[in-house]
C-alpha positions in Angstrom: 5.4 29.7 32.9 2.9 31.2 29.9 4.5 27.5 27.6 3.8 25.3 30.9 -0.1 26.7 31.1 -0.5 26.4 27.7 0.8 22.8 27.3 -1.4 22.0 30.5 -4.4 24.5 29.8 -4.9 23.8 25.9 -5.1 20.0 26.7 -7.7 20.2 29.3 -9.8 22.3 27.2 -9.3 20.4 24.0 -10.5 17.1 26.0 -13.8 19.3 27.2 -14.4 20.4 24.0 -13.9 17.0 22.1 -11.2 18.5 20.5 -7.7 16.3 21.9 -6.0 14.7 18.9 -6.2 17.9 16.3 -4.8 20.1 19.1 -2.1 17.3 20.1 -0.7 17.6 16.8 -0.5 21.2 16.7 1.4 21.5 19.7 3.5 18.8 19.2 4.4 20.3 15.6 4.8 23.8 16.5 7.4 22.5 20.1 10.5 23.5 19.0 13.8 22.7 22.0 17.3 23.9 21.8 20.2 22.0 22.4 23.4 23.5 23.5 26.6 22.6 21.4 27.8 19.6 23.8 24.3 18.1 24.6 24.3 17.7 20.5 27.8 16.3 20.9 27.0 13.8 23.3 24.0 12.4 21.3 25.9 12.2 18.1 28.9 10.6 19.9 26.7 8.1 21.7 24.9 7.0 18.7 28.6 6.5 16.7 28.0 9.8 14.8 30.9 12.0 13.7 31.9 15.4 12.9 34.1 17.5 11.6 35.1 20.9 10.0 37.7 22.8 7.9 38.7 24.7 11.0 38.3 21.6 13.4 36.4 23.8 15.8 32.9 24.5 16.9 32.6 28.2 17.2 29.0 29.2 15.8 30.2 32.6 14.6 33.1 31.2 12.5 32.0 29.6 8.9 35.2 26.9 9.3 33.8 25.3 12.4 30.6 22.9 12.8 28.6 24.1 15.5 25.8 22.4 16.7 25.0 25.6 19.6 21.2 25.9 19.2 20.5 23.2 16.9 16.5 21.6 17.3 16.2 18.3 19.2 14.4 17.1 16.2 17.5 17.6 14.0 19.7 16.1 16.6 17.8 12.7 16.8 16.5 12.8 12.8 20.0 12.6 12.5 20.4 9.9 14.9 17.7 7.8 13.0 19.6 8.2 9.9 22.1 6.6 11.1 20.4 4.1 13.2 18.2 3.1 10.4 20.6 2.9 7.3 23.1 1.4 9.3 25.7 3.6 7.2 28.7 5.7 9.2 27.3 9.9 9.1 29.9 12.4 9.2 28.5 16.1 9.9 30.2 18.8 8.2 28.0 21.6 8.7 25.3 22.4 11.6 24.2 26.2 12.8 27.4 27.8 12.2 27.3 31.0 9.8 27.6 31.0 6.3 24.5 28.9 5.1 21.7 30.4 3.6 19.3 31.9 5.4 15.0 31.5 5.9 13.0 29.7 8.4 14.0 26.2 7.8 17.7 26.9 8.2 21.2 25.9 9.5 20.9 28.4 11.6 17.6 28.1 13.2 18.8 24.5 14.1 16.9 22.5 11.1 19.4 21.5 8.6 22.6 19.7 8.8 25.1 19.1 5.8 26.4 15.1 6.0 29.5 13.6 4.0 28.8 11.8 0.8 29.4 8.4 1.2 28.3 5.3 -0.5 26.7 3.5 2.4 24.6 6.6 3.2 23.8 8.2 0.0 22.6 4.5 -1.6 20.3 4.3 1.7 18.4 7.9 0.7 17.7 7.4 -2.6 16.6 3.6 -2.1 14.5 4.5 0.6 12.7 7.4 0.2 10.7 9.3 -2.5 12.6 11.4 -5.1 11.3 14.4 -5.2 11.4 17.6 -7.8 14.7 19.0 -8.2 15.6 22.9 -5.6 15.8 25.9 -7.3 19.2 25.7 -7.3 19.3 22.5 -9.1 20.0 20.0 -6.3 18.2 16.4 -6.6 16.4 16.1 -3.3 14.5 13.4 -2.0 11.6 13.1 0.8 11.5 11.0 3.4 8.3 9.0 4.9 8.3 11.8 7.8 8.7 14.7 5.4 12.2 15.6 5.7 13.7 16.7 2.8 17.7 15.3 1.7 19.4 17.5 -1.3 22.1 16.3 -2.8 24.9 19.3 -3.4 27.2 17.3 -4.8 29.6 17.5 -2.1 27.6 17.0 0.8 23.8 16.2 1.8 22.1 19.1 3.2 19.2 17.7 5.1 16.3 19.8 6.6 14.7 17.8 9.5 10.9 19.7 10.3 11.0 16.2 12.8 12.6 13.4 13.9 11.6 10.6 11.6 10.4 8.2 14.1 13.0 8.4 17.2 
């Protein structure tokens, strides 16, 4: 009820006080939804996306299995626009399940992803967006036009999705 009067309330008295677009942005940015494990699935397998993991499961708590339980919408349809837009087949490897590395912007807390490396896909990220400085840990990461950022482990792209790059 308290997110509900705030999405209504804040509005209203953004549009009194001149104020609309700035606070429109900040809510929109800050709007975070979770998708269960098979609402994830059903987006990824609609849009031709596919998955998989060492322990061909999906348990969350279990570092073998790719588990998309509590993953953002934003990463669940950045994804999707990958795909859509490069055209390229997108295997997920790795979603919330433990075993990634921790912080705000994490697998866990339903931002990152880890993709297969293939040709198609990896050709289309660094054609397309902007190279950016190398991680810490020495990964070559690029930038997309929406901000997200693609790192290049060598086995796998780990992508951080802060939205949903045009959906």
């Amino acid at each position: 009820m308290k997110a509900l009067l705030r999405r209504v309330l804040v509005p209203v008295v953004a549009v009194v006080a001149g104020l609309l677009p700035a606070v429109v942005v900040v809510e929109q940015a800050s709007a975070v939804t979770k998708m269960t494990h098979s609402q994830a699935a059903g987006i990824f397998s609609a849009a031709g996306l596919t998955w998989s993991s060492t322990g061909n499961c999906s348990d969350w708590n279990n570092g073998s299995c790719t588990s998309f339980t509590n993953i953002n919408d934003t990463t669940v349809y950045g994804v999707r626009t990958l795909k859509q837009s490069s055209g390229c087949a997108v295997n997920i490897t790795g979603g919330t399940e433990v075993g990634h590395a921790g912080g705000t912007y994490s697998h866990r807390n339903g931002y990152k992803v880890d993709i297969s490396v293939y040709t198609c896909v990896s050709n289309y990220i660094r054609n397309t967006f902007t190279r950016i400085a190398d991680r810490g840990d020495g990964a070559q990461q690029w930038r997309s036009g929406a901000g997200n950022i693609y790192a290049n482990e060598g086995n796998h792209w780990d992508i951080t999705y802060y939205n949903c790059g045009g959906c």
